[in-house]
C-alpha positions in Angstrom: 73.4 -1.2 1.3 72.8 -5.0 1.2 71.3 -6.1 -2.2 69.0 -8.9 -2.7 69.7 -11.3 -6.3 69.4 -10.0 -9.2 66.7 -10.5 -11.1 67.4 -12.4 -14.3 67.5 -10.5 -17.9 65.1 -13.0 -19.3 62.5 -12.7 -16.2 62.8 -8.6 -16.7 62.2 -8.0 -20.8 58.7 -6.9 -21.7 57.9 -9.0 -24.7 56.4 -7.5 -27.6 53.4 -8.6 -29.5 54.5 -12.1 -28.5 51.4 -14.1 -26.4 50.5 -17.3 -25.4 48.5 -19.5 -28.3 45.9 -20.6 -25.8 45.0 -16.8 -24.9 44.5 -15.0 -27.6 44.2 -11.1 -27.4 40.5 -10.3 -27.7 40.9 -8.2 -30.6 37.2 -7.4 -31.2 36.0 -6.9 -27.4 39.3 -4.4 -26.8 38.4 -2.7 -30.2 34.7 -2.7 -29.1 35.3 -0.7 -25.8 38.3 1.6 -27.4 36.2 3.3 -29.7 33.1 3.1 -27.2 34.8 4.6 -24.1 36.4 7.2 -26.8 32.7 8.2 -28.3 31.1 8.4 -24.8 34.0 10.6 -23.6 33.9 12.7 -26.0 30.1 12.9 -25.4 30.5 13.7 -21.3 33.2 16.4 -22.4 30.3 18.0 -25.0 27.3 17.4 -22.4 29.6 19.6 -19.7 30.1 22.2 -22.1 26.4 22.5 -22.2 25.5 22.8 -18.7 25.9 26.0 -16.8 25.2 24.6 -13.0 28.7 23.4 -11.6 26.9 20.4 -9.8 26.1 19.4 -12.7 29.1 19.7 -14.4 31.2 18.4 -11.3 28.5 15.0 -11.7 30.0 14.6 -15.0 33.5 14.9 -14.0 33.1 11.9 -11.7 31.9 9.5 -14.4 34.3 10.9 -16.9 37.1 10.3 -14.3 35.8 6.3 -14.1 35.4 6.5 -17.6 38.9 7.6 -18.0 39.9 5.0 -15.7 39.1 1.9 -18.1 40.4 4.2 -21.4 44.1 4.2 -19.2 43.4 0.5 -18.7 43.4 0.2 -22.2 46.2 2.6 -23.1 48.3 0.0 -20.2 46.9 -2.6 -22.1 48.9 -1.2 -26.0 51.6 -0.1 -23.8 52.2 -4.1 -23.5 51.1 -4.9 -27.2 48.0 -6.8 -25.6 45.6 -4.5 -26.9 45.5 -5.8 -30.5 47.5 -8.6 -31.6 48.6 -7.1 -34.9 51.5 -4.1 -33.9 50.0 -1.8 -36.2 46.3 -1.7 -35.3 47.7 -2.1 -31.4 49.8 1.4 -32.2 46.9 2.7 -33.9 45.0 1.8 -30.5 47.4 3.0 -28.6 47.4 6.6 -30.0 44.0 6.7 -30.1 43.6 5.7 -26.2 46.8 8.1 -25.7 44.4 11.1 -27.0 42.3 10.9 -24.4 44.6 10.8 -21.0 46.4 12.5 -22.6 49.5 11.5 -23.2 52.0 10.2 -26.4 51.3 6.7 -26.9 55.5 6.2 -27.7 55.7 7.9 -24.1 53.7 5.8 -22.1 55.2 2.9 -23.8 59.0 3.5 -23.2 57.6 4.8 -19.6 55.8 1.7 -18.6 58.6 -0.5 -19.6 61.1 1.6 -17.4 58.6 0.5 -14.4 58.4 -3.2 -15.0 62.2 -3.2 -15.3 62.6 -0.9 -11.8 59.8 -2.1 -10.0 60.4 -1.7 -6.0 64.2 -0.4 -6.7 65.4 2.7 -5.3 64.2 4.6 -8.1 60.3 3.8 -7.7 60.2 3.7 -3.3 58.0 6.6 -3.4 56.4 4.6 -0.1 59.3 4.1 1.8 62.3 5.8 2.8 66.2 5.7 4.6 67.0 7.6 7.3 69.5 9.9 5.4 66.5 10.6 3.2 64.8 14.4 3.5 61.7 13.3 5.4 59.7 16.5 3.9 60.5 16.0 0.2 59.0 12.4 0.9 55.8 13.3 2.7 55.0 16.0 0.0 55.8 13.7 -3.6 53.9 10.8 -1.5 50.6 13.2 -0.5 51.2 14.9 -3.7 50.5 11.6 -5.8 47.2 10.7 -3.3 45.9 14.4 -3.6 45.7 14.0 -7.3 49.1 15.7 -8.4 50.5 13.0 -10.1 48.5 13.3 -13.3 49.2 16.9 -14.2 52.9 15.9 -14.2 52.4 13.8 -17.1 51.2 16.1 -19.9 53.6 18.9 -18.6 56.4 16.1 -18.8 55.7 15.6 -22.6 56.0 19.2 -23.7 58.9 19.5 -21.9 60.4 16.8 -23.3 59.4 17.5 -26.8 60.6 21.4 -27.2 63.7 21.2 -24.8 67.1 21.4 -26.5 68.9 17.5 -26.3 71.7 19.1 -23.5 68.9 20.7 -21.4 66.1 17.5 -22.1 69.1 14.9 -20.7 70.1 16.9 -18.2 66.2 17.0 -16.7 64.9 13.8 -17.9 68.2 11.7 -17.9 68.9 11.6 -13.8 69.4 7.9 -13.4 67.4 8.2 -9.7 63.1 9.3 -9.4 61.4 8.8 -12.5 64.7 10.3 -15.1 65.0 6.6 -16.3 62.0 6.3 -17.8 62.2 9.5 -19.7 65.6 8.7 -21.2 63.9 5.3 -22.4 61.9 7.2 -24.3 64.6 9.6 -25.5 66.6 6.7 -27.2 63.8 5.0 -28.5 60.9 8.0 -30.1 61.9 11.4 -29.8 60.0 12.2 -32.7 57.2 10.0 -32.3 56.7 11.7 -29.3 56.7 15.4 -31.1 54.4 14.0 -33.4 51.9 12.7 -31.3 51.8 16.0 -28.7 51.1 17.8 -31.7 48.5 15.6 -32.7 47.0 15.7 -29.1 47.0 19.6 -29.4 45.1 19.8 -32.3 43.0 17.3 -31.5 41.7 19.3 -28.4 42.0 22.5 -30.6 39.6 20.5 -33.3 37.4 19.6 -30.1 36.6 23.4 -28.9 36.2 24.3 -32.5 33.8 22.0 -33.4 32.0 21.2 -30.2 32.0 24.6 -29.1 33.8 23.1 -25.2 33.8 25.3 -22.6 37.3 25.2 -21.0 36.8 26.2 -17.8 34.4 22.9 -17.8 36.8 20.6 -19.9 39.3 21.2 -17.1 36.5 20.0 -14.3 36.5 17.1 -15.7 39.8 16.2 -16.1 40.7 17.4 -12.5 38.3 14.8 -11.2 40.0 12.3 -13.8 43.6 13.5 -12.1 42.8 12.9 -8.6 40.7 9.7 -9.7 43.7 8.3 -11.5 46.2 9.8 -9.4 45.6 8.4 -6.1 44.9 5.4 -7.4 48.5 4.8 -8.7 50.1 3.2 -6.3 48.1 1.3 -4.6 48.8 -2.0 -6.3 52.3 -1.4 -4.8 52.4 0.3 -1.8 54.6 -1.6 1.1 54.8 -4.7 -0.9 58.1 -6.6 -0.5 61.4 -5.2 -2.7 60.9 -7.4 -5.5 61.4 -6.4 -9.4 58.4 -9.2 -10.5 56.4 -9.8 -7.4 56.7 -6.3 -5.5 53.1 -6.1 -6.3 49.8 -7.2 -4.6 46.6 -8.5 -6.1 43.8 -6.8 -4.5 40.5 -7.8 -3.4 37.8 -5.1 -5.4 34.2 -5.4 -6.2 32.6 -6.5 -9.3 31.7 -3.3 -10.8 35.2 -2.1 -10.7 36.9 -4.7 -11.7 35.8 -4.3 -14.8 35.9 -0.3 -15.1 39.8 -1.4 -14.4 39.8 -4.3 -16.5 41.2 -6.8 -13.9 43.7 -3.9 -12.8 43.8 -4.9 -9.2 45.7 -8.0 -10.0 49.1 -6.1 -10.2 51.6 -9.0 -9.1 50.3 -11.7 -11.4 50.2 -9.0 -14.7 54.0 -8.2 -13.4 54.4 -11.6 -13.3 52.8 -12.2 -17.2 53.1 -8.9 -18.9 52.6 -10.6 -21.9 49.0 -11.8 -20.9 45.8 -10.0 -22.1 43.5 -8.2 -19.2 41.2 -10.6 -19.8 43.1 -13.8 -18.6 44.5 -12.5 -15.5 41.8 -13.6 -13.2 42.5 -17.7 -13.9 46.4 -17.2 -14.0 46.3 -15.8 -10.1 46.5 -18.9 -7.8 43.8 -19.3 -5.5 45.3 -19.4 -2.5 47.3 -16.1 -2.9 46.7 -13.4 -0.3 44.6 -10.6 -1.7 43.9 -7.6 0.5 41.2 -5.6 0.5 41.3 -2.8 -1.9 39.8 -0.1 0.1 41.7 -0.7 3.2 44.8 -0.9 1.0 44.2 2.3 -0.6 43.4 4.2 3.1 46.4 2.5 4.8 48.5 4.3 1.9 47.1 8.0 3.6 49.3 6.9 6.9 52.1 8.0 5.3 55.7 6.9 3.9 57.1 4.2 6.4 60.7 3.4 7.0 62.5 1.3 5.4 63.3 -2.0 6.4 63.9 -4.6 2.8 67.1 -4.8 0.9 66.6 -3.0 -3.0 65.8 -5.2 -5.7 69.0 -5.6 -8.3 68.5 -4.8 -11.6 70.8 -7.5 -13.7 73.6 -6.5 -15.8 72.0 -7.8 -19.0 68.7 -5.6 -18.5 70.9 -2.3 -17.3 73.3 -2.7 -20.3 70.2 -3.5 -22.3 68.2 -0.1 -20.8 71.5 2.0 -21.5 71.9 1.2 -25.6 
């Protein structure tokens, strides 16, 4: 397979709580809408257990899916130390946000990083695909992440990772092609971390049906409109973009209302390109002449299905490989 240039090691690393002088993270406003999105979700998920019609309930889902939607932006947000510019509150932020999705906070971290270092390689085509490639297995992971599938993968990922024996967890989570690379991150770098946040999770949901007396059955509503809301947005800011680690991305064209509900998350290629940038500042760091597509028709061209392959993969250098592999 012909390779394009590697990608330098420098241009690759994520950098940690490390940002520009001249913008600042917005500690107060991100610490504002962490604790407001957490208070109101936690309202919606107590409001649903007190309904009995499933209209209603199913109204509630949908706003606590777009609800959900800005707490991931935020959780994104810790996963780059952008959330809070001091490491501790930005973990502390993290967890909290990671309560909600749910997922462990040292999970999502290690995870994320995996993608900004893969981005567009072999390992994250879920778009494309080579003729020697099973054509079914394609069509169903691809429909499978637009359906809402996606989401449920991740919670069931943690606890699997958590109670499996070190032999049986490397031998699931440690594949070097799909999605095992970003587990073994995590591996190396929080094993326990991630124990100890899934079992905060669970009793923080076991605290949540105790006191506020939540219906499950209702609970789960909402988060199945939150996992096809999330899910089938995932990929969007990716899909059919060229084979490029930094700029295999697109900045989308959305309106007003949900640009903010994703906190600028349409502008994928210029946050792979500054990482290190807060939410807030990626609007005036996108050139203005750059092509930006339509969100909408982005997201419905992505229902036409995985399309052949035609792009050279992206190289991952040496230095971020070795680097990945310590």
């Amino acid at each position: 397979m012909a390779e394009q240039a590697s990608v330098s090691s420098q241009s690759n690393k994520m950098p940690a709580f490390s940002h520009p002088p001249d913008m600042p993270v917005p500690d107060a406003l991100n610490l504002f809408l962490s604790i407001t999105v957490f208070l109101v979700a936690l309202g919606l998920l107590w409001l649903a257990s007190m309904v009995n019609n499933w209209f209603a309930v199913l109204g509630i889902g949908v706003a606590f899916s777009y609800l959900l939607l800005t707490n991931y932006a935020l959780l994104h947000e810790a996963a780059h130390g952008n959330l809070q510019s001091n490491a501790r509150r930005n973990y502390c932020l993290g967890f909290l946000t990671g309560l909600l999705f749910p997922i462990p906070f040292s999970m999502i971290r290690s995870t994320h990083q995996g993608h900004h270092l893969y981005n567009r390689t072999d390992s994250e085509m879920f778009d494309l695909y080579y003729p020697h490639d099973n054509r079914v297995i394609k069509y169903i992971r691809w429909y499978g992440i637009l359906l809402g599938l996606f989401w449920p993968l991740i919670p069931l990922g943690a606890v699997l990772f958590s109670i499996l024996p070190r032999p049986l967890r490397h031998r699931i989570f440690g594949k070097p092609l799909s999605t095992g690379y970003l587990f073994s991150g995590a591996e190396r770098a929080a094993v326990w971390a991630v124990r100890f946040e899934l079992l905060a999770i669970i009793l923080f949901f076991t605290a949540l049906h105790w006191l506020m007396h939540l219906q499950w059955t209702h609970a789960l509503v909402l988060y199945a409109c939150f996992s096809f809301n999330w899910s089938t947005r995932q990929y969007v800011g990716h899909a059919f973009s060229k084979r490029d680690i930094i700029d295999g991305a697109w900045n989308l064209r959305h309106n007003q209302l949900m640009t903010w509900v994703l906190l600028h998350g349409e502008y994928d290629k210029t946050h792979h390109r500054r990482p290190d940038v807060s939410w807030i500042y990626i609007p005036r760091l996108t050139p203005s002449d750059d092509v930006r597509p339509s969100y909408f028709k982005q997201y419905w061209r992505q229902w036409l299905g995985p399309r052949p392959n035609t792009e050279a993969a992206p190289v991952v250098s040496a230095g971020v490989s070795m680097a990945a592999n310590q």
